[in-house]
TILO-162839 format. One record per atom (N, C-alpha, C): x, y, z; atom name. Coordinates in steps of 0.05 Angstrom, whole numbers. Layout:
N
x/y/z/site
X/Y/Z/CA
...
***
This chain:
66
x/y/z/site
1412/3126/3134/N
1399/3151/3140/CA
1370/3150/3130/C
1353/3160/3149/N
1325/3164/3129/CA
1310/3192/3139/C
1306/3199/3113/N
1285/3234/3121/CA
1256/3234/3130/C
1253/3246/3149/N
1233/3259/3154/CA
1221/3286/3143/C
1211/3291/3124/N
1210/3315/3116/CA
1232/3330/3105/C
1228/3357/3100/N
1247/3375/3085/CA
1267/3382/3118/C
1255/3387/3137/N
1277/3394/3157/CA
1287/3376/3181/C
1280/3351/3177/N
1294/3326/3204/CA
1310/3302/3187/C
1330/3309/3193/N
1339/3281/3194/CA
1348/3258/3215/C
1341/3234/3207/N
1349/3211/3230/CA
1371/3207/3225/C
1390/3190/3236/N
1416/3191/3233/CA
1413/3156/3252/C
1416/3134/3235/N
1403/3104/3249/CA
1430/3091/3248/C
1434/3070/3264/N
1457/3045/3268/CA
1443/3028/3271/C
1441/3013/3257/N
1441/2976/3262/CA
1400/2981/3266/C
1398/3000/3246/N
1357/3005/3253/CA
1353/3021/3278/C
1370/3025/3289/N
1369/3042/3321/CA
1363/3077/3312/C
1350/3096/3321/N
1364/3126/3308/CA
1383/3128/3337/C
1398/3141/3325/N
1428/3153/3335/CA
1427/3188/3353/C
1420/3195/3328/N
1422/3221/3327/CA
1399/3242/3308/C
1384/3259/3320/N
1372/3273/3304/CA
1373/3300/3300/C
1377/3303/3262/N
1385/3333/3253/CA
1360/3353/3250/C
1361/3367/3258/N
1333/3394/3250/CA
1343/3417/3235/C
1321/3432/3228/N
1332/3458/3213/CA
1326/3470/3243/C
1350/3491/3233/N
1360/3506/3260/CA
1324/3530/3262/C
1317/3533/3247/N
1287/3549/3249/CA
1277/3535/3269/C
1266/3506/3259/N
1253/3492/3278/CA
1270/3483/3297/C
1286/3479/3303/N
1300/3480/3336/CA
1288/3506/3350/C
1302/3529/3339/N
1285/3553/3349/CA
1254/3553/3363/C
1235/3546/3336/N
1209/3546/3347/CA
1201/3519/3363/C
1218/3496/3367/N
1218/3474/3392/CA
1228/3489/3423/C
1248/3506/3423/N
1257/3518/3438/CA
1241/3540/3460/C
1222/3556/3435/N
1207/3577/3446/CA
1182/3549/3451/C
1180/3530/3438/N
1151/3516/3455/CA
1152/3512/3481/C
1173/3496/3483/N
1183/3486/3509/CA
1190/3510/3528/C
1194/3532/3532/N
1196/3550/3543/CA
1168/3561/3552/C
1148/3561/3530/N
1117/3572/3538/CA
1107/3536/3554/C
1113/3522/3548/N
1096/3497/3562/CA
1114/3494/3595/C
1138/3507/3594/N
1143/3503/3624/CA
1135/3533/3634/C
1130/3544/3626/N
1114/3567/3639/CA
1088/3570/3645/C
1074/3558/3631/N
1052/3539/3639/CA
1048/3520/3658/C
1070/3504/3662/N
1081/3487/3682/CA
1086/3503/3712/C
1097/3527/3708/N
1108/3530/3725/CA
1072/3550/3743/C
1063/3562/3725/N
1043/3576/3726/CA
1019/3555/3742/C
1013/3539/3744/N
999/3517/3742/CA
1007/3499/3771/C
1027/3507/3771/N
1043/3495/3804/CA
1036/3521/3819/C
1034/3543/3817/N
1030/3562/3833/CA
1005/3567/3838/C
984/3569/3816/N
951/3557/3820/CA
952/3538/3845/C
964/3510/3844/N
959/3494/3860/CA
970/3498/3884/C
977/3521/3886/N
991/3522/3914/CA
981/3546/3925/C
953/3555/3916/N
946/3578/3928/CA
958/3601/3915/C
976/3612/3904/N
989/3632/3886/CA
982/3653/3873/C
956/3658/3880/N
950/3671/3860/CA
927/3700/3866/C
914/3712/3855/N
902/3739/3860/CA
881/3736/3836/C
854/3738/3844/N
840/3748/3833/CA
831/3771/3815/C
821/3764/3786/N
836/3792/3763/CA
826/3823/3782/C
801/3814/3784/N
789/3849/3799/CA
808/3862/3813/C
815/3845/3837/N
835/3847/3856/CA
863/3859/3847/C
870/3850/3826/N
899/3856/3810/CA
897/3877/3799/C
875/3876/3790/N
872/3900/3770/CA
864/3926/3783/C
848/3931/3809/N
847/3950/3819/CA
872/3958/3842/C
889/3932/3846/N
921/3939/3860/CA
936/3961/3835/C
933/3947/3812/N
951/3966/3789/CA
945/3993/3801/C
919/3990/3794/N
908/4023/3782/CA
917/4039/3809/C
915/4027/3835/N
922/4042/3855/CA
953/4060/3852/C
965/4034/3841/N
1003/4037/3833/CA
1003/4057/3820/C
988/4059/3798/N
992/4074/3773/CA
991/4108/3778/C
***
């Protein structure tokens, strides 16, 4: 076994890692990253596909709503 810091552990066979342990906090805050970077992702595919509205434009649709 060898540590990485106070919250990862590697978990190795034969020098290989196996398996890796985290503190459940930082799983959490890997969890919410990965959630904001595919939303980004996903945000970013819709740019490229034409998707999108100009802020003025949006912003005076609201106000119409409102």
């Amino acid at each position: 076994m060898r540590y990485l810091g106070y919250e990862t552990l590697i978990i190795t066979q034969n020098g290989e890692a196996k398996m890796v342990a985290i503190d459940s906090h930082e799983y959490e805050c890997q969890q919410e990253t990965f959630a904001l970077l595919k939303l980004i992702a996903l945000g970013r595919r819709e740019f490229e596909q034409g998707n999108y509205q100009i802020a003025d434009a949006f912003f005076v649709e609201m106000d119409a709503e409102g």
